[in-house]
PLY file of the C-alpha trace (Angstrom):
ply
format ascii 1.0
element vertex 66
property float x
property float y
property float z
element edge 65
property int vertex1
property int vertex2
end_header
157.39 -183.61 107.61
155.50 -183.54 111.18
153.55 -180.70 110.24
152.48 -182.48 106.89
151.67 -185.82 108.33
149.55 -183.81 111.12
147.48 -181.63 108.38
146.95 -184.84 106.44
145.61 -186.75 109.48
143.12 -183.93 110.46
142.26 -183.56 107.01
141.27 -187.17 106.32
140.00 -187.74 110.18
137.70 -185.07 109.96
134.27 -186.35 111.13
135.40 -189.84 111.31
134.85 -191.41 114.72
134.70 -195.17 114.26
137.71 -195.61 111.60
141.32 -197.60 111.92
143.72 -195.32 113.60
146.71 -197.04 111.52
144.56 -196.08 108.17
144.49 -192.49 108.90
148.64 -193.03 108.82
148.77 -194.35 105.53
148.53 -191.45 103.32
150.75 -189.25 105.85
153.62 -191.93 106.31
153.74 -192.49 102.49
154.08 -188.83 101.29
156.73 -188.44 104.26
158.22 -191.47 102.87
158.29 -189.77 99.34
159.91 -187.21 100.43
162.88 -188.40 102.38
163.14 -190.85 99.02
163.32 -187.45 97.01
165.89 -185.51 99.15
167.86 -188.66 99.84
168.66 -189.23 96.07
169.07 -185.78 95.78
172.46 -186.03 98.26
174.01 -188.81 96.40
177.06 -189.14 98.56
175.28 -189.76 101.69
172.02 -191.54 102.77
170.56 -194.50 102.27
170.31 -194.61 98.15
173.59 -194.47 96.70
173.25 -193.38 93.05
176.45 -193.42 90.74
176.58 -190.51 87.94
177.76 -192.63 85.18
177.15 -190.15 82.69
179.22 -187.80 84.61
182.13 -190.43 84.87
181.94 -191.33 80.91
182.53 -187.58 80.17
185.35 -187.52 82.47
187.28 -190.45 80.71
186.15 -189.14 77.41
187.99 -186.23 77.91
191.11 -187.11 79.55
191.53 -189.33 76.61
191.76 -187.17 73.48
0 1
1 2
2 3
3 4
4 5
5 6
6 7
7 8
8 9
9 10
10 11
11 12
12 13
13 14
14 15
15 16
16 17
17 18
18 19
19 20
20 21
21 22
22 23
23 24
24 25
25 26
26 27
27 28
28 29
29 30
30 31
31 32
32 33
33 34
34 35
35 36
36 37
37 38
38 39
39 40
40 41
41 42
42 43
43 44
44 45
45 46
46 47
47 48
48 49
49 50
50 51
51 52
52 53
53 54
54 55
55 56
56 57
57 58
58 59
59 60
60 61
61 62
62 63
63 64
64 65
């Protein structure tokens, strides 16, 4: 995530001298953000988004019932 947000900042500041240093963050802090989003619902028993597999659960009554 460092290394992206570092690569997007040079790619973006290149040749810009008078710009907003909190612009040139932006772009790198919301694909960093995307990606802990990503890998965060892809643990779903830990981290911030807790998502509950209620297709999963559904099945599992379904077939202890017969």
């Amino acid at each position: 995530m460092a290394a992206l947000t570092i690569g997007c900042n040079l790619l973006i500041g290149y040749g810009e001298r008078k710009t907003n240093r909190f612009l040139l963050m932006v772009l790198p802090l919301a694909v960093s953000v995307s990606f802990f989003l990503v890998a965060d619902i892809d643990s779903p028993r830990r981290g911030l988004i807790s998502v509950q597999p209620q297709n999963l659960i559904s099945l599992s009554q379904s077939l202890d019932h017969p």
